[in-house]
C-alpha atoms as an extended CHARMM CRD file, in Angstrom:
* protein
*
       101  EXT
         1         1  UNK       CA           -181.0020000000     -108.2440000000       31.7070000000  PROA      1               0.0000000000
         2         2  UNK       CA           -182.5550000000     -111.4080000000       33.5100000000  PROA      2               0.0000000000
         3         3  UNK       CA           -183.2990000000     -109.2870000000       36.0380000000  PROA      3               0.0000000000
         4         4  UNK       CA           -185.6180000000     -107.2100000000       33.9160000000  PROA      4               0.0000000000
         5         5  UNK       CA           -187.4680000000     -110.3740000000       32.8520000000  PROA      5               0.0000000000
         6         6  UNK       CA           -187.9120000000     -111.8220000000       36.7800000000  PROA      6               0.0000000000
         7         7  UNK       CA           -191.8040000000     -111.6150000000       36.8060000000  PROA      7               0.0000000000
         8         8  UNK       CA           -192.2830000000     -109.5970000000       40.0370000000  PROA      8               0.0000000000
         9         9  UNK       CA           -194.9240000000     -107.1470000000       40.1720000000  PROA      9               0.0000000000
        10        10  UNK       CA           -193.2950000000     -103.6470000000       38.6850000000  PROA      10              0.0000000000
        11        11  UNK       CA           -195.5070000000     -100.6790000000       39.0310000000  PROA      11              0.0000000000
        12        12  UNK       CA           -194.8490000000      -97.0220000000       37.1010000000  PROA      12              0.0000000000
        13        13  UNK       CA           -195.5230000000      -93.3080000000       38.0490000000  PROA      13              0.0000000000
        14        14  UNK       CA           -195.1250000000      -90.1860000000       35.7700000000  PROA      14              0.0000000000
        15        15  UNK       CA           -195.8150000000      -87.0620000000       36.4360000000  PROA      15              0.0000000000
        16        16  UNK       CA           -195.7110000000      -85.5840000000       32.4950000000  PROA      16              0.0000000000
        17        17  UNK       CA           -195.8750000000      -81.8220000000       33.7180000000  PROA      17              0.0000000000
        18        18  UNK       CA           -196.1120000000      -79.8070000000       36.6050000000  PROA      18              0.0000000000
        19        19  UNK       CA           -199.8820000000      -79.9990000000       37.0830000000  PROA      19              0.0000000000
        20        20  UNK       CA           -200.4410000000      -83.0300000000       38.8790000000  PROA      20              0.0000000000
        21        21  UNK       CA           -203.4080000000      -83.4230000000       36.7080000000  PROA      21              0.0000000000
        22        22  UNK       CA           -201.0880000000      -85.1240000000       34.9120000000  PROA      22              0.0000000000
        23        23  UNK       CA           -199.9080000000      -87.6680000000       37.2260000000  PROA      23              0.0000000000
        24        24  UNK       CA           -200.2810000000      -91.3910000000       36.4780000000  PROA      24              0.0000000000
        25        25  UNK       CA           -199.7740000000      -94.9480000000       37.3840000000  PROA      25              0.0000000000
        26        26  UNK       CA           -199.2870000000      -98.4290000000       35.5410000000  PROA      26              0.0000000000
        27        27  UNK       CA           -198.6510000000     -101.8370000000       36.7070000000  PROA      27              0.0000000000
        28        28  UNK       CA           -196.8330000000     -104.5620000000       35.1140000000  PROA      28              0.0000000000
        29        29  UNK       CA           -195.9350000000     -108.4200000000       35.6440000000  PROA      29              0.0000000000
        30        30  UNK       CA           -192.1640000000     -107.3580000000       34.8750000000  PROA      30              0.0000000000
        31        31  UNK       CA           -189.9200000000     -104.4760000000       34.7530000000  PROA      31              0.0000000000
        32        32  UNK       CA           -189.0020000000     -105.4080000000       31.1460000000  PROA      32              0.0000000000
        33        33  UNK       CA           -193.1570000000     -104.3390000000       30.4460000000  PROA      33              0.0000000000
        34        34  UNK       CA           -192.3000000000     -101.7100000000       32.2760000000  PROA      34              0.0000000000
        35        35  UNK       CA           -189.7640000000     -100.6110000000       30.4450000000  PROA      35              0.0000000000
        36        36  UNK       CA           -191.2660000000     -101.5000000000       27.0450000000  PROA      36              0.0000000000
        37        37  UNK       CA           -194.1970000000      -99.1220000000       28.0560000000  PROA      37              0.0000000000
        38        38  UNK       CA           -191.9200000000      -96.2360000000       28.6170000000  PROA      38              0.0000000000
        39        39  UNK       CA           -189.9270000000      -96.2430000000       24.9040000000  PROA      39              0.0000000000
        40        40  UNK       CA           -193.9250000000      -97.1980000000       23.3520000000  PROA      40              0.0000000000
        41        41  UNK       CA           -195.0540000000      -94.1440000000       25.0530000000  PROA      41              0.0000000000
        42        42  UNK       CA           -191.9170000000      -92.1830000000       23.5840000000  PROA      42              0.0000000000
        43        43  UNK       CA           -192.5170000000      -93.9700000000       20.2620000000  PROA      43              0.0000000000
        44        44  UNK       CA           -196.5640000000      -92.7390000000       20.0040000000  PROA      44              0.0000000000
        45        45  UNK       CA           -194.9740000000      -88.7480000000       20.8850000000  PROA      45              0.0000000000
        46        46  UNK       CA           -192.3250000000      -89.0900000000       18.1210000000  PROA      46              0.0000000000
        47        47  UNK       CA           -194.9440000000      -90.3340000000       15.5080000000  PROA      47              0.0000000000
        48        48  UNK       CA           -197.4030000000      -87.5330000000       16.6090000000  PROA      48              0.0000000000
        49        49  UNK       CA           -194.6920000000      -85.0370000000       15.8840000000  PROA      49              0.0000000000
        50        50  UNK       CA           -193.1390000000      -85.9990000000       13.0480000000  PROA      50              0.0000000000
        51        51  UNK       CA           -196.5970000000      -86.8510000000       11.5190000000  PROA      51              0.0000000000
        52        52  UNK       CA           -195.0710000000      -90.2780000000       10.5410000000  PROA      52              0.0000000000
        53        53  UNK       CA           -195.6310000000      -93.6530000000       11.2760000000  PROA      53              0.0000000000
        54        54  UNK       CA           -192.0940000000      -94.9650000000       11.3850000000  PROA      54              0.0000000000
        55        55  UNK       CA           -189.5010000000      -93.5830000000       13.9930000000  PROA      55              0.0000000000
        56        56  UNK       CA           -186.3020000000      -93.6620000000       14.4080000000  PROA      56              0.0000000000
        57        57  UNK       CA           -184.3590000000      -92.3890000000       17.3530000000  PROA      57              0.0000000000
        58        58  UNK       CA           -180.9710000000      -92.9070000000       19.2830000000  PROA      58              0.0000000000
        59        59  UNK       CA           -180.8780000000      -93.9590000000       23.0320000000  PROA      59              0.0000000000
        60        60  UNK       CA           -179.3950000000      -90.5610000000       23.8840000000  PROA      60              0.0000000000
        61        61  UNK       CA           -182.9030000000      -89.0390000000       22.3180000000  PROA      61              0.0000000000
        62        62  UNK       CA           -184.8660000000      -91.8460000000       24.4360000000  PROA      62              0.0000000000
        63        63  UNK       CA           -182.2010000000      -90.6110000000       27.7670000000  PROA      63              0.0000000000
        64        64  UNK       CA           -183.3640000000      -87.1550000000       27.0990000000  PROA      64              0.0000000000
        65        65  UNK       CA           -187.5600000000      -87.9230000000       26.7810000000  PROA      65              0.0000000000
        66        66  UNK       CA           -186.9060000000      -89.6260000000       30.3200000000  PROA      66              0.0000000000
        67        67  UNK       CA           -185.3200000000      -86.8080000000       31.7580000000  PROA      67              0.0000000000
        68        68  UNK       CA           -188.1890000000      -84.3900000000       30.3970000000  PROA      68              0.0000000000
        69        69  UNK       CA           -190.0930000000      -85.7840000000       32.2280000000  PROA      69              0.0000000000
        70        70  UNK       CA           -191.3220000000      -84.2880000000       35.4240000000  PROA      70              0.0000000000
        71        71  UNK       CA           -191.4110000000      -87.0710000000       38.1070000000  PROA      71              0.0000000000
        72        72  UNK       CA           -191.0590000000      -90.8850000000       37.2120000000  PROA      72              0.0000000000
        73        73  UNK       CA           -190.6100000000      -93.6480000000       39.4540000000  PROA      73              0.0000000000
        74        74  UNK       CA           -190.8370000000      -97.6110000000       39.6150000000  PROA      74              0.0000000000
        75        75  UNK       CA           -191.6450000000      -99.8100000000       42.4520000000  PROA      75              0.0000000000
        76        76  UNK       CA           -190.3040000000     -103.4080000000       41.9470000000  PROA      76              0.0000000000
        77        77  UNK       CA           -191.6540000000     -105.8210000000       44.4750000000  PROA      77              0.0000000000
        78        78  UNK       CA           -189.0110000000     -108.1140000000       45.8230000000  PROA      78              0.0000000000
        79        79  UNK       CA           -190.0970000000     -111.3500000000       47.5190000000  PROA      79              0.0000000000
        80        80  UNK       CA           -186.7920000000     -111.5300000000       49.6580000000  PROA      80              0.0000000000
        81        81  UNK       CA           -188.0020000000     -108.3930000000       51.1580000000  PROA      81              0.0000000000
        82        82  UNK       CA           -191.7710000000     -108.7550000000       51.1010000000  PROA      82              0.0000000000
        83        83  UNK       CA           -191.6220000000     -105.4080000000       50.0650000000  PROA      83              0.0000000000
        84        84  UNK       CA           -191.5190000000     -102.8530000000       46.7630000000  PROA      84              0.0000000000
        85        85  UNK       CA           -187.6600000000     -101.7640000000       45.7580000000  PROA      85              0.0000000000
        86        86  UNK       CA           -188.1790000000      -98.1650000000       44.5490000000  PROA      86              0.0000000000
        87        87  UNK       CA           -186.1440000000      -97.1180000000       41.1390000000  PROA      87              0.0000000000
        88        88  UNK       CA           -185.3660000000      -93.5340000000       40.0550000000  PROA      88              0.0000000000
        89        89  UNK       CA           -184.9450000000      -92.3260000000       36.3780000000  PROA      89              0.0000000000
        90        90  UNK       CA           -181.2540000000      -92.9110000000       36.5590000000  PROA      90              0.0000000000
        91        91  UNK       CA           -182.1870000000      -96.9240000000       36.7280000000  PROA      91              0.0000000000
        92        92  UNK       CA           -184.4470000000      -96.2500000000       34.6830000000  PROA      92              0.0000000000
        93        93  UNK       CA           -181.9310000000      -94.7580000000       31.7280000000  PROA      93              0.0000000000
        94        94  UNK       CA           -179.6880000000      -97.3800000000       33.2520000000  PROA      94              0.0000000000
        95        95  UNK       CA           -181.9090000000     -100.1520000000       32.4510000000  PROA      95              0.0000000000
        96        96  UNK       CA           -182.8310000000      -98.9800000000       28.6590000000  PROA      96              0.0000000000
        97        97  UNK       CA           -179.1700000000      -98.5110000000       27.6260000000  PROA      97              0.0000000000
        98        98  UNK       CA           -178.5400000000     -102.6160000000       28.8400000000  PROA      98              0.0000000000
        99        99  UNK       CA           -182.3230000000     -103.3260000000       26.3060000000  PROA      99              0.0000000000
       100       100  UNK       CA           -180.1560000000     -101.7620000000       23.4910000000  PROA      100             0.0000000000
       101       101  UNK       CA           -176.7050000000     -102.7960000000       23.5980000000  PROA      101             0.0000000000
């Protein structure tokens, strides 16, 4: 989990469908922000389905919003390298199960 909290510049791409109209890009001090960004972004969908303002989900619901979606990567610079680390959705899912146990 420290590893999350390093602050080393962490940028995110999604791709929420298959138009890449639909492509984006974030950037955060942390992968921890990065992460936190991900489950809001889940959060705001649940509340705009169920019409509510308090959610509740399990991490298997929050492992299956990350795999619906349709391309997602992270860069995490890494000053040893001089050079962004790149991160697929199974870190990703990886790295959200360790934020909840």
């Amino acid at each position: 989990m420290d590893q999350l909290r390093e602050k080393t510049h962490t940028i995110l791409f999604l791709q929420t469908s298959s138009s890449t109209s639909s492509r984006v890009w974030s950037d955060f001090d942390t992968p921890l922000e990065t992460l936190e960004a991900l489950i809001r972004t889940f959060e705001t969908k649940l509340k705009e389905q169920n019409g509510t303002r308090d959610v509740a989900y399990t991490i298997a619901e929050l492992h299956a919003f990350i795999d619906s979606i349709d391309d997602l990567g992270v860069l995490v610079f890494s000053p040893q390298l001089a050079a962004y680390r790149p991160f697929e959705r199974e870190w990703v899912k990886r790295s959200l199960s360790m934020m909840f146990s």
